[in-house]
GUNU-19385 format. One record per residue (C-alpha): residue in one letter; x, y, z; residue number from 1. Coordinates in steps of 0.25 Angstrom, whole numbers, plus 2048, in hexadecimal, padded with zeros to 3 digits. Layout:
! residues N
{"a"; {X; Y; Z}; NUM}
...
! end
This chain:
! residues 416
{"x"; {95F; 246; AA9}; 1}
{"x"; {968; 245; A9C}; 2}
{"x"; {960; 240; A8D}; 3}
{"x"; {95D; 232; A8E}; 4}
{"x"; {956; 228; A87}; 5}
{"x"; {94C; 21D; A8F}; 6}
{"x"; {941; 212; A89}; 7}
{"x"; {936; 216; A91}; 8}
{"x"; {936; 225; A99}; 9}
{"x"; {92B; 226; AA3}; 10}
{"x"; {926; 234; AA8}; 11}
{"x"; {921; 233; AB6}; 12}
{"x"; {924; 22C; AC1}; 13}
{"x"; {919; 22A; AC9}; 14}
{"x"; {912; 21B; ACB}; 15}
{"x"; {90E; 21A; ABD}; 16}
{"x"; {91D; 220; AB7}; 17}
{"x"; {923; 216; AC2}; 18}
{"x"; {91A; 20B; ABC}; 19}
{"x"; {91E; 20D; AAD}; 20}
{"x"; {92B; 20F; AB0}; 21}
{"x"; {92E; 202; AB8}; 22}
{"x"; {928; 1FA; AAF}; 23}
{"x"; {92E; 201; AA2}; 24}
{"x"; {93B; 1FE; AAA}; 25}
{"x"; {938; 1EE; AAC}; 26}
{"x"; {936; 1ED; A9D}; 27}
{"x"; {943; 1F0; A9A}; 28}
{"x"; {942; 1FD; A95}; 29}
{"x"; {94C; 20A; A99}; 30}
{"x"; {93F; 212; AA2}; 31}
{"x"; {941; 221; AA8}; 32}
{"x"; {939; 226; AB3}; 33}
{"x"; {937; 234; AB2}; 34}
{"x"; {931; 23B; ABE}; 35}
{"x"; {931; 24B; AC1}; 36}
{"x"; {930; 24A; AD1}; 37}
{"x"; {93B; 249; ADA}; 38}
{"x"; {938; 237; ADD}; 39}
{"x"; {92D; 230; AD5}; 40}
{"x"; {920; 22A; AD9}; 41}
{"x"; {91C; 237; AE3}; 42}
{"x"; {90B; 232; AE0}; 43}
{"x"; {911; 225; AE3}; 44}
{"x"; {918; 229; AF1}; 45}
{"x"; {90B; 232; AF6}; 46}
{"x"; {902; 229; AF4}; 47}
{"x"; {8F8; 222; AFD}; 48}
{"x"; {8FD; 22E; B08}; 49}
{"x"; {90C; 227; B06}; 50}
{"x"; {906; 219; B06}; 51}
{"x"; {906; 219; AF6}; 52}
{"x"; {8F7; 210; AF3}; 53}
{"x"; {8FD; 208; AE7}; 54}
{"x"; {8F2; 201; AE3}; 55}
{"x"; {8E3; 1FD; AE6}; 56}
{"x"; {8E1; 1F0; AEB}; 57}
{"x"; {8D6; 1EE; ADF}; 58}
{"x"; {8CF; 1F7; AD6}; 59}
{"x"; {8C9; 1F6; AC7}; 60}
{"x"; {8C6; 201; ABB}; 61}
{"x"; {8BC; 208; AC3}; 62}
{"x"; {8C6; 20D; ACD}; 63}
{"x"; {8CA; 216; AC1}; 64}
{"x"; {8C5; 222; AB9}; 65}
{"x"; {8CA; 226; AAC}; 66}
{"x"; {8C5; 22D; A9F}; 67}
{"x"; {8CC; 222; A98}; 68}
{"x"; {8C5; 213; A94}; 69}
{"x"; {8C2; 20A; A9F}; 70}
{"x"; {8C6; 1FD; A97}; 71}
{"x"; {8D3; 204; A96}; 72}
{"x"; {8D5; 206; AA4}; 73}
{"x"; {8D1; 1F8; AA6}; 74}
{"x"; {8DC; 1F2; A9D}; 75}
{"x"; {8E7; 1FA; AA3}; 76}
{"x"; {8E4; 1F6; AB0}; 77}
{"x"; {8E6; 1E7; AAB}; 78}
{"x"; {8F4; 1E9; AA8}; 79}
{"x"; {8F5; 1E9; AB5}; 80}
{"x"; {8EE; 1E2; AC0}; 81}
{"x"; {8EC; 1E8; ACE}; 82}
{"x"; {8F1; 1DB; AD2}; 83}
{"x"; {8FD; 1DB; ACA}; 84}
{"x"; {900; 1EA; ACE}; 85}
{"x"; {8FF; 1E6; ADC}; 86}
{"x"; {909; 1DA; AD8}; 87}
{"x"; {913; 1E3; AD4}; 88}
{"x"; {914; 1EB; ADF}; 89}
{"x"; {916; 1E1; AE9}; 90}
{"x"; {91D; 1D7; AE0}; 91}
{"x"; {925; 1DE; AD7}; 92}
{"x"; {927; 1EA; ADE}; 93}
{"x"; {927; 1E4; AEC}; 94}
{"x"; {91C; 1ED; AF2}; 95}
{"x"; {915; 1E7; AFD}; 96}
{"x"; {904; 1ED; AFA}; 97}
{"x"; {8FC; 1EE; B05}; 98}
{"x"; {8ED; 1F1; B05}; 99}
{"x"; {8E6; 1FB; B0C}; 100}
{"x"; {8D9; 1F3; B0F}; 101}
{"x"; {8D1; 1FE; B12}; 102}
{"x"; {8D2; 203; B06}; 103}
{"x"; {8D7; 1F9; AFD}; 104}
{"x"; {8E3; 202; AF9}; 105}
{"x"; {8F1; 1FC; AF7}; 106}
{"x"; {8FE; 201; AFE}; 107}
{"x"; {90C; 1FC; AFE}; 108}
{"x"; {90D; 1F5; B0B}; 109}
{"x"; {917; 1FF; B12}; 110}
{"x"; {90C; 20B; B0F}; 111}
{"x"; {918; 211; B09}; 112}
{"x"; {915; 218; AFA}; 113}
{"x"; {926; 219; AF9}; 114}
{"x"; {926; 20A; AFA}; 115}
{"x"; {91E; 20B; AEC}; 116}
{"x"; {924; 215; AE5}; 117}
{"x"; {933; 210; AE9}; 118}
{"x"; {92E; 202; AE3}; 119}
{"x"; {92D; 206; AD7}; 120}
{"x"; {938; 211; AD5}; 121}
{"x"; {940; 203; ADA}; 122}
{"x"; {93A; 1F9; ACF}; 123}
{"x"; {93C; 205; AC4}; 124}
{"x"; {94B; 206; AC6}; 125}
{"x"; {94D; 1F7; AC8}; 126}
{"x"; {946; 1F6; ABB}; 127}
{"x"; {950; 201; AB5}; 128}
{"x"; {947; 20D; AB4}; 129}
{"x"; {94F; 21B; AB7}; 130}
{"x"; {948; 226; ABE}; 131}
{"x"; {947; 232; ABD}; 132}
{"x"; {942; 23B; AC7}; 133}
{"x"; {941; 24C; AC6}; 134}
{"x"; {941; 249; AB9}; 135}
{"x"; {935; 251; AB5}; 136}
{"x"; {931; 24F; AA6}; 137}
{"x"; {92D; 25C; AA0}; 138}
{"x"; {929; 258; A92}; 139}
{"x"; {927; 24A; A8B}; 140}
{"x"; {929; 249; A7A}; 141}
{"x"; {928; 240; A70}; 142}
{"x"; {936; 240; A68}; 143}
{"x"; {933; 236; A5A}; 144}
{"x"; {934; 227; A62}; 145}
{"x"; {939; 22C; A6F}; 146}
{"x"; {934; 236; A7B}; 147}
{"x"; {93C; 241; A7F}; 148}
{"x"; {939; 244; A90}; 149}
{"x"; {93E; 250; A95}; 150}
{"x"; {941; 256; AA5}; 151}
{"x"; {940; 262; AA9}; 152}
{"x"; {94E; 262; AAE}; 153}
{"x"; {953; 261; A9F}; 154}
{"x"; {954; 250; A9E}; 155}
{"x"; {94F; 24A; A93}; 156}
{"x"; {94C; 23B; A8F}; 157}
{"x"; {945; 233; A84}; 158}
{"x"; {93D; 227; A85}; 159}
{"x"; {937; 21D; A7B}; 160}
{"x"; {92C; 21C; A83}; 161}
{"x"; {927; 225; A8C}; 162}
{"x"; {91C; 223; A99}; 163}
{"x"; {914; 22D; A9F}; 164}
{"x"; {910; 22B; AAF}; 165}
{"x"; {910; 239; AB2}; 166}
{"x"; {904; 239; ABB}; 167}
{"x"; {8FB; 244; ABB}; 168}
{"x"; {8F9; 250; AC3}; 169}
{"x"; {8F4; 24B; AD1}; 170}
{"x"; {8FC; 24E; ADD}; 171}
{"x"; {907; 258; AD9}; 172}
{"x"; {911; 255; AE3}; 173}
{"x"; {914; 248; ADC}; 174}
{"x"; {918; 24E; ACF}; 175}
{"x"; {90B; 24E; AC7}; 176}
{"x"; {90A; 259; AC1}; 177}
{"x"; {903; 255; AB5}; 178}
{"x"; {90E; 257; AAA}; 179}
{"x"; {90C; 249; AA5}; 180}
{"x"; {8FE; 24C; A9C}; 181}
{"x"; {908; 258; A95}; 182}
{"x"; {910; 24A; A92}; 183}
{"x"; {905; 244; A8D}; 184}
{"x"; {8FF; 24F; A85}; 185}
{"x"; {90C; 250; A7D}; 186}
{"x"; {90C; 243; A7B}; 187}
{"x"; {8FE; 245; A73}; 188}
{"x"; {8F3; 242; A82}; 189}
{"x"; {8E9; 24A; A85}; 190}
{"x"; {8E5; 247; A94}; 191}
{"x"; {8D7; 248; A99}; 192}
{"x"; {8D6; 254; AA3}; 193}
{"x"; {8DB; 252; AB0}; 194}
{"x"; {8D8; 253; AC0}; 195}
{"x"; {8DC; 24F; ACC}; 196}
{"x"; {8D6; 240; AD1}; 197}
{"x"; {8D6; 23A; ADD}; 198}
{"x"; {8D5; 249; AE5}; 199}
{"x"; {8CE; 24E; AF1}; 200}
{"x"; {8C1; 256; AEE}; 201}
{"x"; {8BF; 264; AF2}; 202}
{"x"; {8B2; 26B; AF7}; 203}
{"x"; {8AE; 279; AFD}; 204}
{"x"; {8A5; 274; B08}; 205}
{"x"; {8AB; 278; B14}; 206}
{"x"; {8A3; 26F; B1D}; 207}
{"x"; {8A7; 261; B17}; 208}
{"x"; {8B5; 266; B15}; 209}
{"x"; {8B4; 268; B26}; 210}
{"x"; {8B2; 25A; B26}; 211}
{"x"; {8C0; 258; B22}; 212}
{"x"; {8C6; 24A; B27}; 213}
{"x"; {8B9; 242; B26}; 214}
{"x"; {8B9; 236; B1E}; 215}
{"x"; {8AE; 22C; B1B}; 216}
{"x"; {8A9; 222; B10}; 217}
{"x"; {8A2; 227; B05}; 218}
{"x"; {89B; 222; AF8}; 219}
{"x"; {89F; 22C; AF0}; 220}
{"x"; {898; 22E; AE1}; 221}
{"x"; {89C; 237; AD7}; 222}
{"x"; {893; 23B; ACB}; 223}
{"x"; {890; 242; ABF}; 224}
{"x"; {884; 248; ABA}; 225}
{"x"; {87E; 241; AC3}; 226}
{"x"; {884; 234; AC0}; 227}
{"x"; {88B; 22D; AC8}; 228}
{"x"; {899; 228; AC5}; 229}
{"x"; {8A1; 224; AD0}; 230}
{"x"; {89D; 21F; ADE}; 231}
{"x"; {8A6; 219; AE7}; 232}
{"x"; {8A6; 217; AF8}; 233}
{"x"; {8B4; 21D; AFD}; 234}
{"x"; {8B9; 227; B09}; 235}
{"x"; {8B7; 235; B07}; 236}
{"x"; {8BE; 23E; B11}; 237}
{"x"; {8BC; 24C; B14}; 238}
{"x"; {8C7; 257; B12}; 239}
{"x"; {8CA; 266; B15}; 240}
{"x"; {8C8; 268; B05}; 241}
{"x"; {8BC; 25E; B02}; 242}
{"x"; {8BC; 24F; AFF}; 243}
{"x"; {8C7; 245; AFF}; 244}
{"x"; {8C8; 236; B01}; 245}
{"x"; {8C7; 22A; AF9}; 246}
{"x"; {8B8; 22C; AF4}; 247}
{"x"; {8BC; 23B; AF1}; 248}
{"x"; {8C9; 238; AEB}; 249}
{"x"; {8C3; 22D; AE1}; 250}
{"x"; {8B5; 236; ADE}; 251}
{"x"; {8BE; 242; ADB}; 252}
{"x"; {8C2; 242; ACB}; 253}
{"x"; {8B2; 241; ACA}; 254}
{"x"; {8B1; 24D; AD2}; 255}
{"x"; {8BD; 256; ACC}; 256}
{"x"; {8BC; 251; ABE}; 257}
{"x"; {8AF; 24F; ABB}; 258}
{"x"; {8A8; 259; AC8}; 259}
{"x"; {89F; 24B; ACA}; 260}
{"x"; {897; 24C; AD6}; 261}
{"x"; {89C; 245; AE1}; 262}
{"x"; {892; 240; AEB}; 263}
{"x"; {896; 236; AF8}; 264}
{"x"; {88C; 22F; B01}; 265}
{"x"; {892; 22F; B10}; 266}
{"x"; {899; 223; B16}; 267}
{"x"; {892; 21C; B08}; 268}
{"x"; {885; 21B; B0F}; 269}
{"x"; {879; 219; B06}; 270}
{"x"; {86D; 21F; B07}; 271}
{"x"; {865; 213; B0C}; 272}
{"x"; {86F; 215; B18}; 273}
{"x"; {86E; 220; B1C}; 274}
{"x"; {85D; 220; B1C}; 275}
{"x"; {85F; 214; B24}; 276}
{"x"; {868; 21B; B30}; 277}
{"x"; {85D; 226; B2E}; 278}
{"x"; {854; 21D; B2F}; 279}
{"x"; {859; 216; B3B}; 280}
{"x"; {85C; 224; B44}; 281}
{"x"; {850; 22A; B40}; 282}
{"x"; {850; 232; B4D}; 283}
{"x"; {85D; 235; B4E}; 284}
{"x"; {866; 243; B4A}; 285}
{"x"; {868; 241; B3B}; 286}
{"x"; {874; 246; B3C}; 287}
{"x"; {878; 23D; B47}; 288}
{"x"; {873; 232; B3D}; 289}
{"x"; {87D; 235; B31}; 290}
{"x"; {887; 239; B3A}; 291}
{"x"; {886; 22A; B40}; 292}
{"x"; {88C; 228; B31}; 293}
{"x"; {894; 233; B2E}; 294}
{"x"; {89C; 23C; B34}; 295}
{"x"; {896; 247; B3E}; 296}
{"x"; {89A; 253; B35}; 297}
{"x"; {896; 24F; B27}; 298}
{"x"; {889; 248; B2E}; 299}
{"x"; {885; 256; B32}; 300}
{"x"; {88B; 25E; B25}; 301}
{"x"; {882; 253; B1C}; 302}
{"x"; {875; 254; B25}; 303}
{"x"; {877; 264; B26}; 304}
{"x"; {878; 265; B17}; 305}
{"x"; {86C; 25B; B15}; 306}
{"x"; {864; 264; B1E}; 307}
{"x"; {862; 25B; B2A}; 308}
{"x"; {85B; 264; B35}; 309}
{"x"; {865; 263; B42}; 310}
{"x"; {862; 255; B4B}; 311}
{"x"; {856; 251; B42}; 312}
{"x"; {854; 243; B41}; 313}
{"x"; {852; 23A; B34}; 314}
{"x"; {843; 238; B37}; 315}
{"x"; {841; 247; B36}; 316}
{"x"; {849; 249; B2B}; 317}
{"x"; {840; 24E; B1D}; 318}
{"x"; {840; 245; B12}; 319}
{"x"; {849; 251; B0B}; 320}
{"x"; {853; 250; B15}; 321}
{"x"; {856; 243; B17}; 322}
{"x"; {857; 243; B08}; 323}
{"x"; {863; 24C; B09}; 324}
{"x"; {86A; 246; B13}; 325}
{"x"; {86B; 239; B0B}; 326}
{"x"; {86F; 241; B01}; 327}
{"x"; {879; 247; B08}; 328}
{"x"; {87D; 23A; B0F}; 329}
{"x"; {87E; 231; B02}; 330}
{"x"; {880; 23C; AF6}; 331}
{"x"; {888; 247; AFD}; 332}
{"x"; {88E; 250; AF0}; 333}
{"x"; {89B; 254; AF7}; 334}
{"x"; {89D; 262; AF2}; 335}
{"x"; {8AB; 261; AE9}; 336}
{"x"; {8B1; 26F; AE5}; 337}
{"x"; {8BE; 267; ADF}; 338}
{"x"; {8CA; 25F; AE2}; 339}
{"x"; {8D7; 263; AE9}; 340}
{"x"; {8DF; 260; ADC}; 341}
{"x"; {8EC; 259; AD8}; 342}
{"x"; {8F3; 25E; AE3}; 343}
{"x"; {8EB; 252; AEC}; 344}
{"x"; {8E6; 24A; ADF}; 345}
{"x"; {8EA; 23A; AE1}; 346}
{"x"; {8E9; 23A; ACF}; 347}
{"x"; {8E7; 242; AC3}; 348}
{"x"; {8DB; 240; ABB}; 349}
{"x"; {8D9; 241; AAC}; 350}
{"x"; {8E7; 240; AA4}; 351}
{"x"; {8EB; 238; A97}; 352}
{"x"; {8E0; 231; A92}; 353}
{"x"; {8E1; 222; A92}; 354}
{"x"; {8DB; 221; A85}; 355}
{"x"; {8E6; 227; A7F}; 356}
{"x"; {8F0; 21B; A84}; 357}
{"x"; {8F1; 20D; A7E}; 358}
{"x"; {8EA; 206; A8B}; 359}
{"x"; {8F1; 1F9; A89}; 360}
{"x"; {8FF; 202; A8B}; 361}
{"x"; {8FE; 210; A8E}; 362}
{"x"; {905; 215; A83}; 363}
{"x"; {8FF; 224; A7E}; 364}
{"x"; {8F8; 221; A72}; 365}
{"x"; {8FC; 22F; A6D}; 366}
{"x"; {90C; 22B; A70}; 367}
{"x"; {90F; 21F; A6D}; 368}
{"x"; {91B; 21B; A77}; 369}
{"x"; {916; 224; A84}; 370}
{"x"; {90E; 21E; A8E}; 371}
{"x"; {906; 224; A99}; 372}
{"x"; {901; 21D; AA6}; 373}
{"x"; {8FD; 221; AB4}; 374}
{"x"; {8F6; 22E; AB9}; 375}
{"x"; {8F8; 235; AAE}; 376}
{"x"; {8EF; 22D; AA6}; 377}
{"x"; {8DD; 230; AA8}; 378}
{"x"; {8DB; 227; AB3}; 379}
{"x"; {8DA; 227; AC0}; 380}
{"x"; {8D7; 220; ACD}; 381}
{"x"; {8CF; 21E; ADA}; 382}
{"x"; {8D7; 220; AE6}; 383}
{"x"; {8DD; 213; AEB}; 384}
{"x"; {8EB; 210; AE2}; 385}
{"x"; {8E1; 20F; AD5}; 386}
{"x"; {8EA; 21A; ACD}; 387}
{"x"; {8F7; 213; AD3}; 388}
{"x"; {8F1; 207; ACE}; 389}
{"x"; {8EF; 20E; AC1}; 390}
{"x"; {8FF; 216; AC0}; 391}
{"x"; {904; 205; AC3}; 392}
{"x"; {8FC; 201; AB8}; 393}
{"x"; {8FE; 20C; AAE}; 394}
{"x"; {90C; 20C; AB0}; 395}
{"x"; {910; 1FE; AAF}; 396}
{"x"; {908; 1FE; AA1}; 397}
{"x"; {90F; 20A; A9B}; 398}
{"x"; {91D; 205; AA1}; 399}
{"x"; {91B; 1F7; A9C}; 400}
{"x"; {914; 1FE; A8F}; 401}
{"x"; {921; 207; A8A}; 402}
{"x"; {92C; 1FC; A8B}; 403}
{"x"; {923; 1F2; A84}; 404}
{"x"; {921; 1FC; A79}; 405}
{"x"; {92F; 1FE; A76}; 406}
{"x"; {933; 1F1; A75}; 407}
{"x"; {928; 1EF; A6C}; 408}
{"x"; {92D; 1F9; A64}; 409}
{"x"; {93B; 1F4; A63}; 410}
{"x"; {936; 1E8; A5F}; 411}
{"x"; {92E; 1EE; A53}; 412}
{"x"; {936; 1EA; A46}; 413}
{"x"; {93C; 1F8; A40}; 414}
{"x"; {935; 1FA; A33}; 415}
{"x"; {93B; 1FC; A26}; 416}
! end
């Protein structure tokens, strides 16, 4: 790509970069989309297994974790109502959403993630944007009013106004690679340290990870020196590795950033209730009891571990025992080792401190005239379509923010 000059110049084009750039482009203002991969929205394409879960059906602040000020989290998200996103997409975009009522999760009608991603690469072009795609941005500079973006293939352009939606460094494949926080640290951001989110959990004990393919409900608790902080009833699911699932996926960035403790109560039974189904087959094998419950294998891994003699009863347990077993029942502590990294890692953790952007338009408080949105900022999401929810949010902001800001300034009086 020759020199050229645009308004606003947006690196990444992923579901935030996509976001900014179609609403840059529907100000008015001349908008490049600069992406490095081959075709743009890949996170967007794989997600939901193909299906793409674009939004959660409904959700508030707690369904996020950042570093960063809750109040401001709260305001962003008013820019943007979940019923006004939802409106977008099938209204404007013309996206018939469809939801999942198991779950609660929301999909395009057609189950088709292309349909999502090939919506909005339609109403970017129709607004005017131009696209740039293998067009890897190998370093971002400052040059007196303007940013100069460089490619690794030799092209150059200049910006007024420059948006970052790089992402962050969860799944690979897709073209996150985590260049974007060296952006942002030229640009005068630290970030706050990062690690992959949303991940499967990994564990050494060889005979849970033999029960690979079970799934079941659990409330699951994470806490911190002895605290609890977190405590939500969802799936876990059993792998080859560990522990996956929606229970393990949300509970992770307790456990790989903090090392919390992370203890789950089978099928969410409480205590009460399982001393009343003791109670109530007082004569009959124990494990045949939880098994009645549970799945036949972990009943037996759970009561061999409490150290329930073979075929003994609930009378005839001690008082020690039967202790134990509740304990194992309702307060299992799964034995995590790790996490299977970015390679599997639905989102980054950590990342730009949202301190260090104006919250009423994402603009870098450290550069004025660049922006940041999306992943690459220190928030993330439960599993559902939460941080697609986010990217939307984010990214309409910082578009809308960056053409506002330069007719503003064009309509500042020259002084002198």
């Amino acid at each position: 790509m020759s020199e050229g000059y645009f308004d606003i110049a947006i690196v990444g084009g992923g579901a935030a970069g996509l976001m900014a750039g179609l609403f840059a482009a529907r100000s008015g203002r001349s908008t490049v989309l600069l992406e490095g991969s081959p075709q743009c929205g890949l996170k967007i394409l794989v997600s939901g297994g193909g299906r793409c879960n674009v939004l959660p059906s409904v959700y508030d602040e707690s369904d996020y974790f950042t570093l960063g000020s809750r109040n401001v989290v709260r305001r962003l998200f008013r820019t943007w109502s979940l019923d006004r996103v939802t409106a977008f997409f099938t209204d404007d975009l013309g996206v018939e959403l469809t939801i999942e009522p198991e779950t609660g999760k929301v999909f395009p009608r057609s189950q088709k993630a292309k349909e999502v991603r090939d919506a909005l690469v339609a109403a970017f072009a129709a607004a005017g944007g131009t696209l740039h795609c293998g067009w890897r941005v190998t370093s971002l500079e400052r040059d007196a009013d303007r940013f100069r973006v460089s490619s690794l293939g030799g092209g150059a352009i200049t910006a007024s106004r420059v948006i970052l939606a790089t992402g962050g460094q969860s799944l690979p494949r897709t073209g996150s690679d985590g260049v974007g926080y060296s952006f942002a640290k030229r640009l005068g951001h630290t970030t706050v340290e990062t690690y992959p989110a949303l991940v499967p959990l990994t564990t050494n004990d060889e005979a849970l990870r033999g029960l690979t393919g079970i799934a079941l409900p659990v409330r699951w608790r994470a806490e911190l020196q002895s605290r609890p902080v977190e405590e939500r009833v969802r799936e876990l699911l059993f792998t080859h590795r560990g522990f996956s699932g929606p229970a393990m996926l949300d509970a992770s960035h307790w456990s790989v950033r903090d090392h919390a403790r992370l203890t789950v109560g089978w099928n969410a039974i409480s205590r009460d209730d399982w001393l009343r189904r003791l109670g109530e087959h007082s004569k009959k094998d124990c494990r045949s009891v939880v098994a009645d419950a549970l799945p036949r294998r972990l009943a037996e891994i759970l009561c061999e571990r409490a150290g329930v003699p073979a075929a003994c009863t609930p009378s005839h347990l001690t008082r020690d025992v039967r202790e134990r077993l509740l304990d194992h029942l309702t307060e299992f502590e799964l034995p995590v080792t790790g996490s299977v990294g970015y390679r599997v890692a639905e989102v980054t953790g950590g990342g730009v401190p949202i301190g260090e952007l104006h919250p009423s338009t994402l603009e870098s408080r450290c550069t004025p005239g660049a922006y940041l949105c999306g992943e690459i900022v220190d928030l993330i999401g439960r599993i559902g379509g939460y941080n697609f929810l986010w990217a939307w949010v984010t990214g309409k902001l910082a578009g809308e923010s960056a053409a506002r800001s330069l007719t503003a300034s064009q309509k500042r009086p020259k002084s002198g």
